[in-house]
C-alpha positions in Angstrom: -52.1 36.7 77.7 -52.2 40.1 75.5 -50.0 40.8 72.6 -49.8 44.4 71.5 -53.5 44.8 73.3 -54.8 42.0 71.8 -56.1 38.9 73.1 -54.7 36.0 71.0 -58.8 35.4 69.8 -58.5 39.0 68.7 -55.0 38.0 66.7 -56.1 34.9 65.2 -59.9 36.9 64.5 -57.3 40.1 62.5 -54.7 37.2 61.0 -58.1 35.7 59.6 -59.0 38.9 57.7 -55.7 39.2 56.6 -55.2 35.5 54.5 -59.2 36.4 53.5 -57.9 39.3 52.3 -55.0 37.3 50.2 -57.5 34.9 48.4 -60.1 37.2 47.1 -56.9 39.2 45.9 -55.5 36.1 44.5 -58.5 35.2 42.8 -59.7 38.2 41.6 -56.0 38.4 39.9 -56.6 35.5 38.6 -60.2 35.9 37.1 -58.6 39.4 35.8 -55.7 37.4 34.2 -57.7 34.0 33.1 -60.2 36.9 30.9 -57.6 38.6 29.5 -55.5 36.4 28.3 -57.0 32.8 27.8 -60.7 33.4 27.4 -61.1 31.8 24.5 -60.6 28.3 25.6 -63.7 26.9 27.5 -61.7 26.0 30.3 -60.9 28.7 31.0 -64.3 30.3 30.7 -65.8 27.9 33.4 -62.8 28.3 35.5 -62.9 32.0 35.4 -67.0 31.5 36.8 -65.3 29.3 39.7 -63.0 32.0 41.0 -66.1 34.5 40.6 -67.7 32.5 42.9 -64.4 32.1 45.2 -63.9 36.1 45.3 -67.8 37.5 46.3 -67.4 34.5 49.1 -63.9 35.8 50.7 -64.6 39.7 49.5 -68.2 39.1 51.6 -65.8 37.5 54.5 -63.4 40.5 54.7 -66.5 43.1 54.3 -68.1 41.3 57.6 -64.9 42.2 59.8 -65.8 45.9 59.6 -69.9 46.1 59.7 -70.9 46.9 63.3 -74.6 46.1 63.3 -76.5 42.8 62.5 -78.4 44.6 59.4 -75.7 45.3 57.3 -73.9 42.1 58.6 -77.3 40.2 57.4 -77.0 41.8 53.8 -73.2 41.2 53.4 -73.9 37.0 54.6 -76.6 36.8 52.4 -74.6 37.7 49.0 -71.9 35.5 50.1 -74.5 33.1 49.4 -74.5 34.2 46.0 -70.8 32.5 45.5 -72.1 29.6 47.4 -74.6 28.7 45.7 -73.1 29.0 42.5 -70.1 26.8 42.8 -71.8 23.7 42.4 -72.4 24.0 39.0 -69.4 26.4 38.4 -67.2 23.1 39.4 -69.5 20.6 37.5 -69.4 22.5 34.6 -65.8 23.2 34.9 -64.9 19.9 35.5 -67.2 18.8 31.9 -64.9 21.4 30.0 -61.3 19.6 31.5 -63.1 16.4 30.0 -63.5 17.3 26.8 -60.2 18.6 25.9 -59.7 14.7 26.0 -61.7 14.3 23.1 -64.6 12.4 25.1 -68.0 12.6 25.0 -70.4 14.6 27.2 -74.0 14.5 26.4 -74.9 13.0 29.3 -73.6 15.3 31.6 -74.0 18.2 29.9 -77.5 17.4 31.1 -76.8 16.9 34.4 -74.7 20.6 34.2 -78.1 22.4 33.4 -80.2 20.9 36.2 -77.0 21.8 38.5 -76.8 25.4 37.3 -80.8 25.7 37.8 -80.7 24.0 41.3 -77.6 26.4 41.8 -79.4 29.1 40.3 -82.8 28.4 43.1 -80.5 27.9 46.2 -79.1 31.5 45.4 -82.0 33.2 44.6 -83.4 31.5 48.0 -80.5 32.5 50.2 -80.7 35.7 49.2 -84.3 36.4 49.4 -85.6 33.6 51.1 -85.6 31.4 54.4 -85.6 28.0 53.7 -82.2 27.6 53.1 -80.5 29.8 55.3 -82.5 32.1 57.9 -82.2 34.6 60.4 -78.9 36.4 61.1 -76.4 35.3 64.1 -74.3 38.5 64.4 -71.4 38.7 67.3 -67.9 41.1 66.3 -66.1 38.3 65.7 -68.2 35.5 64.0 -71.3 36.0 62.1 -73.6 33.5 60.2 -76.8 32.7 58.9 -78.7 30.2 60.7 -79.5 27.0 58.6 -82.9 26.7 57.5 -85.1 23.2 56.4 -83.2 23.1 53.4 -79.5 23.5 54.3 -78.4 20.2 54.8 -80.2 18.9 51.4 -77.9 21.9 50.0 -74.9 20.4 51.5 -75.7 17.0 50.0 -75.9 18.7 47.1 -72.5 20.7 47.1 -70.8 17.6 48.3 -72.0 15.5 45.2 -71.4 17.5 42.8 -67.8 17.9 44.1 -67.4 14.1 44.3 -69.1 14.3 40.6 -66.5 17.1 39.5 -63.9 15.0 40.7 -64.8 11.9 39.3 -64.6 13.8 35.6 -61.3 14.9 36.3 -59.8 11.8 37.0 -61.4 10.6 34.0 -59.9 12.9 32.0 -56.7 12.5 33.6 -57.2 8.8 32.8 -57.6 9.4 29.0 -54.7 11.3 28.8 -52.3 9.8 26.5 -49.3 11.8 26.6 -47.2 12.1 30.0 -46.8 16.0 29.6 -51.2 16.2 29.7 -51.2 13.4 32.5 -48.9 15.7 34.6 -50.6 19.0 34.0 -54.3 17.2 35.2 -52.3 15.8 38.0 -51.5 19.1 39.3 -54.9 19.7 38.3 -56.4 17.7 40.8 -53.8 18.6 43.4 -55.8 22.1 43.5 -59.3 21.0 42.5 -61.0 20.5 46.0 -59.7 24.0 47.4 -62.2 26.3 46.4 -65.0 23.5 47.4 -63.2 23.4 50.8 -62.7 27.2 51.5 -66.5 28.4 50.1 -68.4 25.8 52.1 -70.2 27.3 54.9 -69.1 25.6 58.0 -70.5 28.1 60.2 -74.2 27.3 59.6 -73.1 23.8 59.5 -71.7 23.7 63.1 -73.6 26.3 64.7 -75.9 24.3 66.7 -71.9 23.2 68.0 -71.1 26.8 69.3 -74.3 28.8 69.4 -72.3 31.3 71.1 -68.8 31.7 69.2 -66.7 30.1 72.3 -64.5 28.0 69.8 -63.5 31.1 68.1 -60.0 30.6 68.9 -59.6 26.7 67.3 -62.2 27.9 63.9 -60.2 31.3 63.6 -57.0 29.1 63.7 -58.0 26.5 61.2 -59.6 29.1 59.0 -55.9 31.3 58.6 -54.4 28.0 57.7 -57.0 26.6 55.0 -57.2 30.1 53.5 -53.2 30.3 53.1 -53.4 26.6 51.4 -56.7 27.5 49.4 -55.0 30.6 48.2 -51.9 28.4 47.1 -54.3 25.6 45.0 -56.0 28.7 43.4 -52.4 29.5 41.9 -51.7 25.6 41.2 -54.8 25.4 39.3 -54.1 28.1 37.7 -50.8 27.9 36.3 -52.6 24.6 34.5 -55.3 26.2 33.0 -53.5 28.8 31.4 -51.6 26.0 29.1 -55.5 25.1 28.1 -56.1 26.6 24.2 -52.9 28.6 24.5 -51.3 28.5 21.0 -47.7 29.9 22.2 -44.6 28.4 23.9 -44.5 27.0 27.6 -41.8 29.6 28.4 -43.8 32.3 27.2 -47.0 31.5 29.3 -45.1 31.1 32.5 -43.0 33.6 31.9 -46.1 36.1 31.4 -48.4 34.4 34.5 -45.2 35.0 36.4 -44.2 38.4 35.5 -48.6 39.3 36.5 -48.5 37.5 39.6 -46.0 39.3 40.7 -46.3 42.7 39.2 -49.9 42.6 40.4 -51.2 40.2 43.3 -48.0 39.9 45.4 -47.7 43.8 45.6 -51.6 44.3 46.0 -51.1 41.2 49.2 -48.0 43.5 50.3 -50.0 46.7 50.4 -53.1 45.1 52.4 -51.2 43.9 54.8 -49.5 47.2 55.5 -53.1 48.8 55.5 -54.1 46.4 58.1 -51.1 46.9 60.2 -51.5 50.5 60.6 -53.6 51.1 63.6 -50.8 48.9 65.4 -47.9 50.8 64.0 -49.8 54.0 64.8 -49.7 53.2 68.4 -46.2 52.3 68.4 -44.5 55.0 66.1 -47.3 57.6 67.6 -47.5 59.3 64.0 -50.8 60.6 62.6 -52.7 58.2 60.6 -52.2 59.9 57.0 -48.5 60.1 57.2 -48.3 56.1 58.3 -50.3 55.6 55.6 -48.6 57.4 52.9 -45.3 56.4 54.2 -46.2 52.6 54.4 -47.9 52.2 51.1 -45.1 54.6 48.7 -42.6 52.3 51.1 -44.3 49.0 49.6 -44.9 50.0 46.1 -41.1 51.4 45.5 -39.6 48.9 47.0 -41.8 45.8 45.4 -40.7 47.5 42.2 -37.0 47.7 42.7 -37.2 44.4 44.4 -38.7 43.0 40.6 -36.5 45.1 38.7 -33.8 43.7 40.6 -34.2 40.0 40.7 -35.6 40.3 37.0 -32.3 38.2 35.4 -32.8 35.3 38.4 -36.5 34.9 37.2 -35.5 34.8 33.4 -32.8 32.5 34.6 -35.3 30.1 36.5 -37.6 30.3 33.7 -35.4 30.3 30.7 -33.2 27.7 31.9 -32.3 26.4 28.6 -32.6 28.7 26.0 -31.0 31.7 28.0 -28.7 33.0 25.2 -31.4 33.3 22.8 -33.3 35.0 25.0 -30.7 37.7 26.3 -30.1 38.0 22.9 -33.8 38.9 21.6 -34.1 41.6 24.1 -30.9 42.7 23.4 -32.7 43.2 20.0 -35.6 45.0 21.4 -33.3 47.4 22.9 -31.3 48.2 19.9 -34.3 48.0 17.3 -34.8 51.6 15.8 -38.5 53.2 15.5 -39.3 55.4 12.7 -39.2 57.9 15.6 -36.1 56.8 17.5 -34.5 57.3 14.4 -36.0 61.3 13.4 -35.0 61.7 17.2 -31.5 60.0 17.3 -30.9 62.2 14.2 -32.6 65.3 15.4 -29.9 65.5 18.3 -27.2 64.8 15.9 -27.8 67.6 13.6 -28.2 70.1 16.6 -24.5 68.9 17.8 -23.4 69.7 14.1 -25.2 73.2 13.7 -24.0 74.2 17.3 -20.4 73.1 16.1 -20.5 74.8 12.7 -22.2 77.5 13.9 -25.3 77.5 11.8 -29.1 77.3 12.1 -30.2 75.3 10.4 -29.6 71.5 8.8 -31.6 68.1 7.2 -31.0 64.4 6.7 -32.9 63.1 3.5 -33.0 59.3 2.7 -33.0 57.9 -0.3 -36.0 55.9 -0.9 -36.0 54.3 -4.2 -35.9 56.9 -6.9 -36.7 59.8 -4.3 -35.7 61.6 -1.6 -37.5 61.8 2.1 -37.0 64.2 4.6 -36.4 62.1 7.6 -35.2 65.1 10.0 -34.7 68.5 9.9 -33.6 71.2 13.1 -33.9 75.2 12.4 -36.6 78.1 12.6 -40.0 77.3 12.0 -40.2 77.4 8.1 -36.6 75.4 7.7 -38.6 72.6 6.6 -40.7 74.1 4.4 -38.0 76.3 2.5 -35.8 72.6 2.1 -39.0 70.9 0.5 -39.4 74.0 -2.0 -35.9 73.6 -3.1 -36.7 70.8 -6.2 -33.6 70.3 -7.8 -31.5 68.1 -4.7 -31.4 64.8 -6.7 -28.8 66.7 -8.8 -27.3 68.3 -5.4 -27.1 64.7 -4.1 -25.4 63.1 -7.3 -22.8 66.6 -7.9 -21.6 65.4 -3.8 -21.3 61.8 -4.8 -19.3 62.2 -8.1 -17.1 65.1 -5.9 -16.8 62.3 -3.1 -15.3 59.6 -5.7 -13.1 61.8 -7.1 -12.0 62.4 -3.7 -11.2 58.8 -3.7 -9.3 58.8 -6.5 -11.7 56.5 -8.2 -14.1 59.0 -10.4 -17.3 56.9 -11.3 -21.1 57.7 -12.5 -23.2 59.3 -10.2 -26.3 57.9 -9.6 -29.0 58.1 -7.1 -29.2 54.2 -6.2 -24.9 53.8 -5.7 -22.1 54.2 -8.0 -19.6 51.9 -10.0 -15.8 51.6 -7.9 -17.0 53.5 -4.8 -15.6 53.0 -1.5 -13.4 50.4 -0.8 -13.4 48.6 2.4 -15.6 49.0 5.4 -19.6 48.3 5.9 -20.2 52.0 5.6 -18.4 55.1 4.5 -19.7 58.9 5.7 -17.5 60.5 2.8 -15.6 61.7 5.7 -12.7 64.2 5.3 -14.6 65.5 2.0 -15.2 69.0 1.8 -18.8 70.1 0.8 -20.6 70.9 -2.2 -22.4 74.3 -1.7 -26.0 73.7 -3.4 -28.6 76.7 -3.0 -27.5 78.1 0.6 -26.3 74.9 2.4 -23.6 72.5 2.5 -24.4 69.2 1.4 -22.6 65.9 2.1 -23.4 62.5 0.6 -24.3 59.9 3.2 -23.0 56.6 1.5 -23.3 52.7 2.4 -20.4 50.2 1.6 -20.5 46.8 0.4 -21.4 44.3 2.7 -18.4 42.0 0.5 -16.6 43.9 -1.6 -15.3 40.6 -3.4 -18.1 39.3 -4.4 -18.7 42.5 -6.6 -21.1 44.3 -4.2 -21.5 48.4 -4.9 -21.9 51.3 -2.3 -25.3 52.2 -2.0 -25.9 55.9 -1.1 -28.2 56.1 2.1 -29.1 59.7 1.6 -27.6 62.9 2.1 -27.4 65.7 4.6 -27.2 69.2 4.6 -26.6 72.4 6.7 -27.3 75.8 6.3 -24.3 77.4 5.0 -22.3 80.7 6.3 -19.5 80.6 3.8 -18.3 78.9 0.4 -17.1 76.3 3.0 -17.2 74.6 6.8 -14.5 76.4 8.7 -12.5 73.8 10.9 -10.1 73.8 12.9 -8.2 70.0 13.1 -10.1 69.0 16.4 -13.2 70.3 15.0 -12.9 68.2 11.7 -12.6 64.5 14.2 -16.1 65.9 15.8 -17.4 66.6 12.8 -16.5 63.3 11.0 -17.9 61.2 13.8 -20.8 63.4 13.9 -20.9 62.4 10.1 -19.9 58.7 10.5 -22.8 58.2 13.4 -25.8 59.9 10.8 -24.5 57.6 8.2 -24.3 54.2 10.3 -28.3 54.9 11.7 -29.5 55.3 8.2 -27.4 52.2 6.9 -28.5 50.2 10.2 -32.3 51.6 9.6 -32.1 50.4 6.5 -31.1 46.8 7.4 -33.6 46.8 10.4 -36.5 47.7 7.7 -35.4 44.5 5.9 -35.7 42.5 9.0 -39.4 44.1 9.8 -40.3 43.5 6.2 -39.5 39.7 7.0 -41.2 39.7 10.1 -44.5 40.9 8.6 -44.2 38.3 6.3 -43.6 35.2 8.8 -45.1 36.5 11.9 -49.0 35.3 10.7 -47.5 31.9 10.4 -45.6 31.9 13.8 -48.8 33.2 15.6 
């Protein structure tokens, strides 16, 4: 029976590359993430060695499926060995580093670690250049292996105790565990500990004597797609739980962060492999050239896996942030409206061209008041308008002539001053001195850009904020009435960024000063 051309060996032989494919994507992801993020905590350093060893293995596997001589074959089989070999010890001294996190002794074994890394360290440099543990090359175009030399099975009774040894020091650990959070995070542990043991072992020399000749292809291809799908799944298990090990931040954010990776990265790499490997058959259907399947599939994947994330973003903050969801929404509501030193020059930058283009003028600025002086946050014109404002020295007075001209407005005259004034505005968080004409001060109009009391009863002043200018045409701005409403909201919106900068600069200022603490 053929499917598609293929006979169901052939299937199970192509669905086999395929979950290969998946763990040394998985694991690599994983090594990526575990040495970025957590490599400070020896856990995590001997767990990242373990999924070295887990990704040359597969990546060696998924290399085989496409050599076509016995040669090259021989050279790929031999540095799988180089994973093999290695894991031993990788698992033994991963295993000692669980343990101590539980406060416990490990002298002993730490000896026992370095005569496992050196035997690990011989069998690997004797697989790969020697005979005694594995020998000559059995190649076919489905199933290749290394024939067992006099050594193998004394290698295997090796690997298999220092798994039963690994094992035994995890359960000890879990058994010192005091608190039931640890218990449960070791017992998951363990869930996923034999997997990379079970999926690196090389059954193939082991059982070759079995099927010299490949004939039970179909039941080791079979069993191989299904232990690669669950191996891949322990490698996540495991680790989710190492990731908690030495990190000095909140649950949420750790699985928030793994979660976000795993599926920003892995999960789109997994979906892009498998439309590579599909190709050749959706070739043959579609009967497209091969370069426009390809570039159709994989832009197909990548958009979609993006909107798909984008999309289901608020169900994964909803799984994850189950109960603190409010807080959350409303800290990345705050990231959102947070303004940068730039977002603010920019915000105010397109402000200022909306107000020249309705005055019809060239040129304006926004200075803040800073202290005792006044900065330039923004200016729009010709090339030199910046330079020609900054040689104008006198705008302190310029500023407090507006103010004192803005409170009479008012009807509530008061000393001008650069830092706020005594009975300024009256209600309201911030006042743009709209519907005030302009002073004219050396060839631009110049209004004061002023900040209310926050509680007026409790004796606060108006602060001024700053002031802005515009190059002037005439002794005054020319309006018509629907002209003046643009130009006061124009006004109003310059004002409330500068009094809303100022109040976000207090909460950065805060920040700085609790965020070493937090960390």
């Amino acid at each position: 029976m053929n499917l598609l051309g293929y006979s169901p060996t052939e299937l199970l032989a192509f669905a086999n590359v395929v979950a290969s494919s998946i763990v040394v994507i998985i694991a690599f992801s994983l090594l990526a993430y575990t040495l970025t993020y957590n490599f400070r905590s020896g856990v995590a350093q001997f767990y990242a060695l373990l999924l070295a060893c887990v990704t040359i293995t597969y990546a060696s596997e998924v290399a085989l499926s496409r050599v076509d001589n016995a040669s090259s074959a021989g050279h790929w089989l031999r540095f799988e060995w180089l994973g093999i070999a290695l894991l031993p010890a990788a698992y033994y001294l991963f295993s000692i580093a669980v343990l101590r996190t539980t406060n416990y002794r490990v002298r002993r074994r730490r000896v026992i670690a370095a005569v496992m890394l050196l035997l690990s360290l011989a069998s690997a440099g004797d697989a790969i250049f020697g005979t005694r543990l594995v020998d000559e090359v059995r190649y076919t175009p489905l199933i290749s292996y290394l024939q067992a030399g006099p050594l193998f099975w004394t290698f295997t009774l090796f690997f298999v105790l220092s798994v039963v040894l690994s094992l035994y020091n995890i359960v000890k650990a879990r058994q010192r565990c005091l608190t039931e959070r640890s218990r449960l995070r070791i017992t998951y542990l363990l869930v996923g500990f034999i997997a990379p043991g079970v999926g690196v072992f090389p059954y193939l020399v082991a059982i070759s004597r079995l099927s010299p000749d490949g004939r039970s292809g179909l039941g080791l291809f079979f069993l191989s797609v299904i232990g690669h799908l669950i191996i891949a799944a322990m490698l996540v298990v495991m680790s989710y739980v190492v990731s908690y090990f030495g990190a000095l931040m909140p649950d949420r954010v750790v699985r928030y962060r793994m979660i976000r990776y795993f599926m920003r990265g892995p999960v789109v790499a997994i979906l892009c492999i498998l439309a590579v490997q599909t190709l050749p058959t959706l070739e043959r259907i579609l009967g497209l050239p091969r370069d426009i399947v390809v570039y159709t599939v994989i832009t197909g994947v990548i958009v979609a896996s993006q909107l798909v994330l984008s999309v289901t973003k608020s169900v994964v903050d909803r799984l994850i942030y189950r109960e603190d969801q409010d807080e959350v929404a409303w800290l990345r509501e705050l990231d959102r409206r947070l303004l940068t030193t730039s977002d603010l020059r920019q915000f105010l930058e397109n402000n200022l061209a909306a107000l020249c283009e309705l005055l019809r003028t060239p040129a304006g600025f926004v200075a803040a008041v800073v202290g005792p002086d006044l900065i330039l946050e923004a200016s729009i014109g010709p090339v030199n308008t910046r330079g020609q404002i900054q040689l104008i020295k006198d705008w302190s007075e310029a500023l407090s002539r507006a103010i004192k001209a803005y409170a009479q407005l008012l009807g509530r005259p008061g000393r001008p001053s650069v830092n706020g004034y005594k009975n300024g505005n009256s209600k309201g968080n911030a006042s743009s001195g709209l519907n005030t004409a302009p002073i004219l001060h050396q060839g631009f109009w110049v209004w004061p850009l002023i900040d209310g009391p926050e509680d007026e009863e409790k004796g606060g002043e108006p602060r001024v904020l700053g002031m802005l200018g515009v190059q002037a045409r005439t002794g005054g701005p020319l309006v018509n009435a629907e002209e003046e409403l643009v130009l006061d909201e124009i006004l109003a919106r310059i004002n409330s960024a500068l009094a809303d900068r100022r109040q976000q600069q207090n909460v950065f200022v805060t920040l700085r000063r609790i965020i070493t603490d937090i960390e």
